[in-house]
C-alpha positions as CSV (number, residue, x, y, z in Angstrom):
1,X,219.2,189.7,147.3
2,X,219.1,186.0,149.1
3,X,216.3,185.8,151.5
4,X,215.0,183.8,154.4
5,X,211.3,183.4,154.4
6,X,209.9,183.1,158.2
7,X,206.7,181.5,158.6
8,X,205.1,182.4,161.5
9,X,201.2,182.2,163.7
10,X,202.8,184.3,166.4
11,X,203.0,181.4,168.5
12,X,205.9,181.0,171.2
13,X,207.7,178.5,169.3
14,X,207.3,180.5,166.1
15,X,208.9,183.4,167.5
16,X,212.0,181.6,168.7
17,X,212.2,180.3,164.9
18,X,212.0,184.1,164.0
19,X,214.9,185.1,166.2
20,X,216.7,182.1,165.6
21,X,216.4,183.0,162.1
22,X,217.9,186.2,162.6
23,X,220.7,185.0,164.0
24,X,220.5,182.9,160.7
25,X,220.5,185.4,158.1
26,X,223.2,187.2,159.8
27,X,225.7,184.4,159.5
28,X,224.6,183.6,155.8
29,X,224.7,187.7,154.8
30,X,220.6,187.0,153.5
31,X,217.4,189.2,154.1
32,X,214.6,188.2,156.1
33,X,211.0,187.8,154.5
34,X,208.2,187.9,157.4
35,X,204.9,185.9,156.5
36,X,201.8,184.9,158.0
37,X,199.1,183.3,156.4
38,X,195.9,183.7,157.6
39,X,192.5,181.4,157.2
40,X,190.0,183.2,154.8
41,X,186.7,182.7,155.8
42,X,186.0,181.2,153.0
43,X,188.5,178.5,153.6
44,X,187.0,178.0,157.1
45,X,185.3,174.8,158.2
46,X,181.2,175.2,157.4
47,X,182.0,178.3,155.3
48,X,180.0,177.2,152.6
49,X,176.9,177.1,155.1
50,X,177.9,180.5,156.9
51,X,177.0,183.8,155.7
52,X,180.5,185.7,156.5
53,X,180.5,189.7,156.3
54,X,183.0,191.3,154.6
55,X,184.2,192.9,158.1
56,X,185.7,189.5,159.3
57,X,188.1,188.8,156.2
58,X,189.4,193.4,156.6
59,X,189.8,191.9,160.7
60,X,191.6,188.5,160.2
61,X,194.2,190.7,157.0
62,X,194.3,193.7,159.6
63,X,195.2,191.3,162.9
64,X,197.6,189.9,160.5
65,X,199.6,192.9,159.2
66,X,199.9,194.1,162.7
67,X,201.3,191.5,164.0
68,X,203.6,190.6,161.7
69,X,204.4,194.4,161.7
70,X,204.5,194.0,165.8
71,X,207.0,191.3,165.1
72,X,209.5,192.6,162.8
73,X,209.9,196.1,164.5
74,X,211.0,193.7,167.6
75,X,213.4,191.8,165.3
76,X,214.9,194.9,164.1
77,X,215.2,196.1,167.6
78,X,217.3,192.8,168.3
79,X,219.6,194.0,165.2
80,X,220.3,197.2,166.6
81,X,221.8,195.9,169.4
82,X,223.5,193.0,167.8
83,X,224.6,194.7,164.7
84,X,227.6,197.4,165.0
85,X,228.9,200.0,162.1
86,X,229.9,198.3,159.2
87,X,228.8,194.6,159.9
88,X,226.1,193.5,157.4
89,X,222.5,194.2,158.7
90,X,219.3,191.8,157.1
91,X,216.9,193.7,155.7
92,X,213.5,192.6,157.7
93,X,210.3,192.6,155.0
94,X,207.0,191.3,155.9
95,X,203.6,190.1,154.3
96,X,200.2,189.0,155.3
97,X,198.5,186.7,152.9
98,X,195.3,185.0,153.1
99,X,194.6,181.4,151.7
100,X,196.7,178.2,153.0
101,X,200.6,178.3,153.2
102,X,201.3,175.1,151.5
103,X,199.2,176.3,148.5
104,X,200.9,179.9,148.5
105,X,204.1,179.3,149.6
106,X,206.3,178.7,146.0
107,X,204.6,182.1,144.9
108,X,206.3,183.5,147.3
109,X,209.3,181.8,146.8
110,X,209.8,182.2,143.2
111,X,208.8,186.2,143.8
112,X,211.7,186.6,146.6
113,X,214.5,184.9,145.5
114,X,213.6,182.8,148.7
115,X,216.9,180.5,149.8
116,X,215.0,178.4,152.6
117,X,212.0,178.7,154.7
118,X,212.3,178.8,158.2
119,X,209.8,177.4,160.8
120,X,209.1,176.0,164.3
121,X,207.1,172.9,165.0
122,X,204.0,172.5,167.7
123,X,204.2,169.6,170.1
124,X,201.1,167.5,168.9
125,X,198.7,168.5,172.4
126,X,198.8,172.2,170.5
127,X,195.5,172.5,168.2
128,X,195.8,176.0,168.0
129,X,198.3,176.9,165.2
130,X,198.0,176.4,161.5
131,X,201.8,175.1,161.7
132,X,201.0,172.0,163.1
133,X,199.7,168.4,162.2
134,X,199.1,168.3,158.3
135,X,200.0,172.1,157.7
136,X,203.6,171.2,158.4
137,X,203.7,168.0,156.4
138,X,201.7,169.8,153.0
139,X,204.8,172.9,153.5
140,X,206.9,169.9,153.5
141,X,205.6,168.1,150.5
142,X,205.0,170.9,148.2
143,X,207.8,173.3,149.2
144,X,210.2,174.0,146.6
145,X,212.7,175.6,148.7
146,X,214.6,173.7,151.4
147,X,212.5,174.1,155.4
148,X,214.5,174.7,158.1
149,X,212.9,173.1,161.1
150,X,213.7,174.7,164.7
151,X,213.4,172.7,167.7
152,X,211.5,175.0,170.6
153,X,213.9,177.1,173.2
154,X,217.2,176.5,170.2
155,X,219.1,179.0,170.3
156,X,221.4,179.8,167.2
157,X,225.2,178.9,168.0
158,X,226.3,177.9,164.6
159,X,226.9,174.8,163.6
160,X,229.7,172.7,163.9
161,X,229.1,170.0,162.2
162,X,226.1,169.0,159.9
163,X,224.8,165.9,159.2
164,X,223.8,165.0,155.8
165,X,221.4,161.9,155.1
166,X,221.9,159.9,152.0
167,X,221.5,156.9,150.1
168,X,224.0,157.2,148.2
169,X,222.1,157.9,144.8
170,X,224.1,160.5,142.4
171,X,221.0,162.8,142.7
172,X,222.1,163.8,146.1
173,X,225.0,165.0,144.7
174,X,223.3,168.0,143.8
175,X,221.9,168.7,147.1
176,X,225.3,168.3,148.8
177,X,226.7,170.9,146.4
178,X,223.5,173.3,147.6
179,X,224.4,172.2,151.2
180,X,228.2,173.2,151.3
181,X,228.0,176.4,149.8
182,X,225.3,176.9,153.4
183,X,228.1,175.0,155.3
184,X,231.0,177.8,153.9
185,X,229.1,180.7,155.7
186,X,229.5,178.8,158.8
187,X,232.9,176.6,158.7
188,X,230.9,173.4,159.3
189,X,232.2,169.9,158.9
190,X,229.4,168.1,156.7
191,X,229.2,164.5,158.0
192,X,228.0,162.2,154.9
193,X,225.4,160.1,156.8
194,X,224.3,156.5,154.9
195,X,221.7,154.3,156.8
196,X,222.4,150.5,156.0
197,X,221.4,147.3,157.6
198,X,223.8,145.6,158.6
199,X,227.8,145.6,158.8
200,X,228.4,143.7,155.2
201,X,230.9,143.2,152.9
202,X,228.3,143.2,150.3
203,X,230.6,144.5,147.5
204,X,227.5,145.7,145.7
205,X,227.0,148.1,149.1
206,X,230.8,149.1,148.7
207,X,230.5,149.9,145.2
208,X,227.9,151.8,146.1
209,X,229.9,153.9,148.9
210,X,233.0,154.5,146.5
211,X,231.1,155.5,143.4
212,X,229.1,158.3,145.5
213,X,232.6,159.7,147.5
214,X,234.3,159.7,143.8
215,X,231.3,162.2,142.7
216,X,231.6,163.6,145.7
217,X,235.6,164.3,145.7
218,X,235.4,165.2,142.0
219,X,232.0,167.6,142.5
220,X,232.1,169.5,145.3
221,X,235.0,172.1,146.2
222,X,234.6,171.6,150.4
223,X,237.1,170.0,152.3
224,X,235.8,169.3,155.3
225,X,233.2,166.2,154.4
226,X,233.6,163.1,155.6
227,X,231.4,159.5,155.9
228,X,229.9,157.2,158.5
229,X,227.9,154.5,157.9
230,X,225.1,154.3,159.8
231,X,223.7,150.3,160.6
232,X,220.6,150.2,161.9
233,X,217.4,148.6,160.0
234,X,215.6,151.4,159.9
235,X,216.4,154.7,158.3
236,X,214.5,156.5,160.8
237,X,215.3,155.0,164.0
238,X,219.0,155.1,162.5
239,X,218.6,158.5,162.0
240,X,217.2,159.3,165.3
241,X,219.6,157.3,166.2
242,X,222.8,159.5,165.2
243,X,221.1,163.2,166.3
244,X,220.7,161.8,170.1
245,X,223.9,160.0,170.4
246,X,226.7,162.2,168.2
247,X,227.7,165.9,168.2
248,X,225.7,166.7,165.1
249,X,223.9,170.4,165.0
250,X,221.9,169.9,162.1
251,X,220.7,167.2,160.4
252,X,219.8,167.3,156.7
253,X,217.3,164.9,154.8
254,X,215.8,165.1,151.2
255,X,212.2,164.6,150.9
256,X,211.1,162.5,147.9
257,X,207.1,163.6,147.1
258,X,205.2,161.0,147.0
259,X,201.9,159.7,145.8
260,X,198.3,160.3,147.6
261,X,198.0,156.7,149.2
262,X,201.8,156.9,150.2
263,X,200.9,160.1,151.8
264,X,197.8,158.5,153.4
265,X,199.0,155.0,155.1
266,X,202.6,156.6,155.9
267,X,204.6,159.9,156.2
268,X,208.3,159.9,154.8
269,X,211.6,159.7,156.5
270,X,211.6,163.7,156.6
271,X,208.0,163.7,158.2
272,X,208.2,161.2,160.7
273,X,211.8,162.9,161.6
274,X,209.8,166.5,161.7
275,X,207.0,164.8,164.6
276,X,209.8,165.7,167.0
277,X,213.1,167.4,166.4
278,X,215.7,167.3,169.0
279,X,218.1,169.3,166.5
280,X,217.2,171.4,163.6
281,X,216.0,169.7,160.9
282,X,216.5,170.9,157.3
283,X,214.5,169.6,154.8
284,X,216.3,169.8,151.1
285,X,212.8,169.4,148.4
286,X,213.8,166.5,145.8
287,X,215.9,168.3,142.8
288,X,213.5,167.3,140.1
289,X,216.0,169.2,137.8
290,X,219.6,170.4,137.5
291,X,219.9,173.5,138.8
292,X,216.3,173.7,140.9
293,X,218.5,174.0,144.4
294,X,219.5,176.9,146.0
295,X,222.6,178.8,145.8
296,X,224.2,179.9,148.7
């Protein structure tokens, strides 16, 4: 069975992402997977010069499975009053794991059938939570599995139209077909989004635009895509750009990984875009191979 993976440190923003989530899985007729990932001590700062008893790894796992147990009997309570005879009801699972969740997450993924992960970002005054800062951008880098990132206070509504970043490179093809069989589920217009510089008649940049909407037409059974160029300098800023200033619900980027000193001097398009969401954000991982993406 499909199933959304919910990250969470049991943090306000990460239990709107759970809820919103719910809503989520509902919609899309997938489970629900329930993780927290908790520090061992070995893994903490100056653990190689502490001396840590056996009694504070049992506390951090036991904290961890009851809150995450806390936290999906309160999402299952939600479903019994949201979810009448006969409409399909998500099965809530839930795991405690200890280690780091970039580093563990495509276990779990490959080992649940795992369609997206789902997550909220922390504001960057929060220190507290192991989703922030460079915990968020490693899930992003090594994730294998599209991340769904939830603005704090969103509530799920649907969405009416997505917005879905490109360069036009016949790669994306194959995320687009991932991303309309989400968009089915929810009747959502996907709006083809291309970043250029400058209003041109570059025939090059036209070539460009008609070779990708031929693939597109002749690869992908949706009707309701369409494109806008998008002229702004910057694909960032352009892309900021179109979630503040058009009716878009969700916009969609693919993250290219990249080498360590690319990581080091500058995040990508999909990082800098995570530092502060005013929409969801999803996150499709690079599809190194036919096939890799998920199936809706």
């Amino acid at each position: 069975m499909k199933t959304i993976l919910v990250l969470t440190d049991f943090s306000i923003r990460a239990d709107n992402a759970a809820h919103y989530a719910l809503k989520l899985a509902q919609k899309i007729k997938a489970n629900l997977l329930v993780c927290n990932v908790f520090l061992e001590p070995s893994a903490q700062p100056m653990a190689s010069q502490v001396s840590w008893p056996m009694e504070t790894y049992e506390t951090f796992e036991e904290d961890s499975i009851n809150d995450v147990s806390e936290l999906a009997g309160r999402l299952n309570k939600q479903l019994d009053k949201d979810v009448a005879d006969g409409q399909f009801r998500p099965v809530i699972d839930q795991s405690s794991i200890a280690g780091f969740v970039a580093n563990g997450l495509n276990e779990i993924v490959a080992a649940h059938h795992i369609l997206m992960a789902v997550m909220s970002i922390h504001s960057t005054d929060n220190l507290s939570t192991f989703l922030l800062g460079n915990h968020a951008w490693e899930i992003i880098e090594k994730a294998n599995c599209p991340v769904l990132l939830v603005p704090y206070q969103e509530t799920f509504t649907g969405y009416r139209k997505i917005a879905f970043a490109t360069d036009l490179a016949d790669s994306d093809i194959d995320v687009l077909h991932s991303l309309s069989g989400f968009a089915k589920y929810l009747n959502s217009e996907i709006l083809i989004a291309h970043v250029t510089a400058e209003r041109s008649s570059d025939q090059e940049e036209q070539n460009l635009v008609k070779h990708f909407l031929k693939l597109v037409s002749s690869g992908i059974n949706y009707s309701m895509i369409y494109y806008r160029a998008i002229y702004n300098a910057h694909i960032t800023t352009g892309l900021q750009w179109l979630s503040q200033h058009s009716d878009i619900d969700m916009l969609v980027v693919i993250h290219h990984k990249r080498g360590f000193f690319q990581r080091l001097f500058a995040g990508s398009i999909s990082q800098n875009l995570a530092q502060r969401p005013n929409i969801p954000l999803l996150i499709f991982p690079f599809p190194e191979e036919k096939g890799s993406l998920p199936v809706f």
